[in-house]
N, C-alpha and C positions, 0 to 999 in steps of 0.2 A: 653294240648290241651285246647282252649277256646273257649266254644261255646257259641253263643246269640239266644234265638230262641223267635219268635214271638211277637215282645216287640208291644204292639195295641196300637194307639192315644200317650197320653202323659201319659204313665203308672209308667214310672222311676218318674217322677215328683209328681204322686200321692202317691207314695208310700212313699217320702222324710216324715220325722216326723212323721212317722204312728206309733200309741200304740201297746205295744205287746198286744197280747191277750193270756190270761190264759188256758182257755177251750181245752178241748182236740180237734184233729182232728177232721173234718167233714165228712172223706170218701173219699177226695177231689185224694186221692193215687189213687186210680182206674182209674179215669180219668184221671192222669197224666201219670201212666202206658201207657194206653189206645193211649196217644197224643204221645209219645217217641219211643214207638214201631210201630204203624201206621208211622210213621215221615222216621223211622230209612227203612222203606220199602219204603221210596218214596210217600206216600199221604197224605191227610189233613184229619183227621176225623170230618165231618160234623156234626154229632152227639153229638162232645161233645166242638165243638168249636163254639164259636159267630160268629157275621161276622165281625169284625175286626182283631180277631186274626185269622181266616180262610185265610182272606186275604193276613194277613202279613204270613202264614204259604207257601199261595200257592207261594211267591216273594219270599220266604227263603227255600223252600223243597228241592231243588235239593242239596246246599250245604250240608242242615241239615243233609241231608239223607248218605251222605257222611260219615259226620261225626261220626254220630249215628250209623249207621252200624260196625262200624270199634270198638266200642266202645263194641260188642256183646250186647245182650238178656238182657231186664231190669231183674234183680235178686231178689234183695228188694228194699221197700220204708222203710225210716223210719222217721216218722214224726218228727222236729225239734221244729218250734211252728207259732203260727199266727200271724197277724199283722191286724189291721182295719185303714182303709185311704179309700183316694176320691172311690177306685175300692172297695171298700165291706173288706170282708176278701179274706185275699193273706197268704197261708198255704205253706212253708217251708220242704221240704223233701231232705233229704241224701239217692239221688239215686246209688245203688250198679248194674255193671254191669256184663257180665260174664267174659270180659276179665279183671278182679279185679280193674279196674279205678270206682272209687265214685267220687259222683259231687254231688252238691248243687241244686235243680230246686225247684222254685217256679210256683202256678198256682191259678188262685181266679178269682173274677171281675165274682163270677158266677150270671148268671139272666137268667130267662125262661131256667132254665137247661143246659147252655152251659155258657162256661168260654171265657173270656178276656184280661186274663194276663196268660201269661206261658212265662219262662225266668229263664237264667241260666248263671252264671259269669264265671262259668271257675272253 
């Protein structure tokens, strides 16, 4: 299955050549929990989305949601590692679900507490 979720402005572009970064996680898990399972029910969490990726969420929910649902209940995060480019830090996680599918999702581009970038290959 391959899913694309909420890619904001020219995010794939800003992320081209970005340095790993060393440092551990920010927390950035919960919020992505947060975005996947709110998604996987059909809505866009306001709370922890900017407004471009809210936007690209509310044009992308229905399929998402699709998707996401079929995919069961997020299980774990576990953080992979970061990366710093044009959107800030973009955090790396191996999402585990209940129906034993893991995926890859990324989420960052955070400012005034809501994120920007969340997106996932497949």
């Amino acid at each position: 299955m391959r899913l694309y979720m909420f890619v904001a402005g020219a995010v794939a572009a800003g992320l081209v050549g970005a340095a790993q970064a060393e440092e551990p996680a920010q927390d950035y898990s919960a919020a992505l929990s947060r975005m996947l399972t709110a998604t996987a029910a059909g809505t866009c969490p306001e709370d922890v989305m900017g407004p471009g990726l809210l936007a690209a969420c509310r044009q992308q929910v229905e399929a998402m949601a699709a998707g996401l649902s079929r995919l069961g209940a997020v299980e774990t995060l576990t953080f992979i590692r970061a990366e710093d480019g044009t959107y800030g830090r973009v955090e790396f996680y191996t999402v585990r679900f209940a129906g034993g599918h893991s995926m890859v999702w990324a989420i960052g581009g955070l400012s005034d507490g809501k994120f920007e970038v969340a997106y996932s290959n497949g």
